[in-house]
N, C-alpha and C positions, 0 to 999 in steps of 0.2 A: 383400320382396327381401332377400337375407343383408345384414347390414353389411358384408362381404367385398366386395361388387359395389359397396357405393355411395360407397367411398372420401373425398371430399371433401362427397360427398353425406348421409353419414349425416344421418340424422332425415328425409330426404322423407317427405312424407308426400301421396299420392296417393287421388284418388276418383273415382267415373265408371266408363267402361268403356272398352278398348282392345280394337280387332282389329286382327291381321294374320293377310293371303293372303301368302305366299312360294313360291316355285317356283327351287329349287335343281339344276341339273345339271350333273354333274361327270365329264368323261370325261380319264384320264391319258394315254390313249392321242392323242387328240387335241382339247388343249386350245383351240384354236381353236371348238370345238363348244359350249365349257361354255358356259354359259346361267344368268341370273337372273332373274324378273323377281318383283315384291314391291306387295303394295295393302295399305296402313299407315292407318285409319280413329282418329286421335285425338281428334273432334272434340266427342266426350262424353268426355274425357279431365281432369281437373281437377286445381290444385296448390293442397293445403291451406299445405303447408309447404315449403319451398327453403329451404337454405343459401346457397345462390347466388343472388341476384339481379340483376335486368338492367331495374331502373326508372334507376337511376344512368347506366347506360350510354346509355340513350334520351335523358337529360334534357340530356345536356352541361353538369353543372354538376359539377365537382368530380372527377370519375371518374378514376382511374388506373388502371394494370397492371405488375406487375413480369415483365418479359423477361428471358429468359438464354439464352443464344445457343453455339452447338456449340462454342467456346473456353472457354467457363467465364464470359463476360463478364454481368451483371446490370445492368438500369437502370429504375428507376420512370419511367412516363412516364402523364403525362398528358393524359389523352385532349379538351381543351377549352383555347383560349384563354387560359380565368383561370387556370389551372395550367401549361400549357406554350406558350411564345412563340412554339415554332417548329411548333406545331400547326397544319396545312395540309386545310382545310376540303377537301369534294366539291368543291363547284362552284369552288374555286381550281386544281384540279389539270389539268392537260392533256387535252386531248380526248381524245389518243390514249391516255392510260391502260389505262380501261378495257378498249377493244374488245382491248388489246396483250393485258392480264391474263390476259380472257377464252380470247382464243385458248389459251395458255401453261397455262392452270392448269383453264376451267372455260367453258366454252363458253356453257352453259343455265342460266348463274346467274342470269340474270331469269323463268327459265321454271319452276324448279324451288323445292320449299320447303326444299330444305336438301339432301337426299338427291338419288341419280341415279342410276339403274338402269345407264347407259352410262359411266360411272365404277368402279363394284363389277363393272359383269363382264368391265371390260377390265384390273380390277386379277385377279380370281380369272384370269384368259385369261395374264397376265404373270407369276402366281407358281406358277401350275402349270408351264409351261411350262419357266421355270428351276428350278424343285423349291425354291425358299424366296423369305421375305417381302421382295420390292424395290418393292413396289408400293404405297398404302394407298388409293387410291380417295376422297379425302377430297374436297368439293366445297370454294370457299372459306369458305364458312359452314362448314364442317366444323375447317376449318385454323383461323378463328378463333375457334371455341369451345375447342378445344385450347391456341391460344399463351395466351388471355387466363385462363383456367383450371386448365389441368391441367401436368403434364411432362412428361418423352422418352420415359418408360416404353412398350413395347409387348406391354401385356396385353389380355387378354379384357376385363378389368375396366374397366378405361381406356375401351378402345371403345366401351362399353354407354353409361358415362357423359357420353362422346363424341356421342353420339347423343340423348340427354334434353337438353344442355346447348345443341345444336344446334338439337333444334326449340325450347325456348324464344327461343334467339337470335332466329330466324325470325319466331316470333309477337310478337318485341317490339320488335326491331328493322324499320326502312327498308332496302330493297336499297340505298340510297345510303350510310345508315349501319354498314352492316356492310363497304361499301368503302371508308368513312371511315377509320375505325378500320385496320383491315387494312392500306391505306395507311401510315398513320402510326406503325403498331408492328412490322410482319414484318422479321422477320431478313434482313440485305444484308451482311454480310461481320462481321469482329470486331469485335464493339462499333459493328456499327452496326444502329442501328433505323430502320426506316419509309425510305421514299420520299427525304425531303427530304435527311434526313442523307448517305444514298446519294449524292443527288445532289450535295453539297457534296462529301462523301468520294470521289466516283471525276472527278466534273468538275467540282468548284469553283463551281460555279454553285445556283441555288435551281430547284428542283422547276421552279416556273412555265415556267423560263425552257428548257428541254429541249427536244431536237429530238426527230421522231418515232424517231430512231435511237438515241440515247442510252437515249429511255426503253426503246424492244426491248432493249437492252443489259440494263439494271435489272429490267427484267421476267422476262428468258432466265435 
């Protein structure tokens, strides 16, 4: 792979074998028609080497991530208890969370390993349509391999690595702990991060305590 693609990644170092089936159709005339569908076999795929690792992020012990948010605002936040106080576990968060999330951002996050055929071709179906990029198709495993790794940039390059960073996530992370996380770091207004903050910052109250409306509010 060039060093040019692997940006943050430089030095991977990969073994095994990889296939991919893709099926791309692309009509201008009526993007409505365009069509994806994709069969990704990684499963004899192996990682000698990473720069990036995600045993930290599984363990809950020490882990952080620096955030910087569409003002220019930055904040290290700690992804556990012993590092951050106002760290709000899964099984603390509101029921309605989730199912709100899902609707709003990712429907088939329990069904899927990272990637969605019906996410990439309703983003290729919305950018042809308006003839440039308003769309990215990202699932939320996708979003948080991005926020906890990479920047705003929107390149080819980025994407690629968007995509490797993601299925690791995947295979080392819990669906619950990549809602964990994601929770408690995505961006909700200036300088602020996660769920809880939100929560104090638009209704003065703590996460827990949210009605299923507030949280639509935070979610939307």
């Amino acid at each position: 792979i060039p060093p040019e693609l692997l940006g943050s990644l430089r030095g991977l170092d990969l073994g095994g074998e990889l296939s991919v089936e893709a099926e791309l159709l692309l009509d201008w005339d009526y993007p409505d028609s365009c069509d994806v569908n994709f069969d990704i076999d990684a499963s004899r795929l192996s990682v000698g080497y990473s720069p990036i690792t995600f045993g930290r992020l599984r363990d809950q012990t020490g882990a952080d991530c620096r955030m910087r948010d569409s003002w220019g605002n930055s904040s290290v936040i700690g992804l556990d208890t012993l590092t951050n106080p106002e760290f709000v576990f899964f099984d603390s968060l509101p029921v309605c969370f989730e199912p709100l999330l899902r609707c709003a951002e990712d429907a088939s996050f329990r069904r899927h390993n990272g990637f969605s055929e019906y996410h990439i071709r309703n983003s290729i179906r919305a950018n042809m349509e308006r003839g440039r990029f308003i769309r990215g198709g990202s699932t939320i495993s996708m979003q948080l391999a991005k926020n906890l790794f990479q920047g705003r940039e929107k390149t080819l390059s980025r994407k690629l690595q968007e995509v490797f960073l993601t299925w690791r996530l995947e295979r080392w992370l819990s669906k619950e702990r990549i809602l964990e996380i994601y929770a408690n770091i995505v961006e909700l207004g200036p300088g602020v991060f996660g769920f809880n903050s939100a929560a104090m910052y638009y209704f003065n109250e703590e996460v827990t305590d949210l009605s299923v409306k507030e949280m639509a509010y935070l979610v939307s």
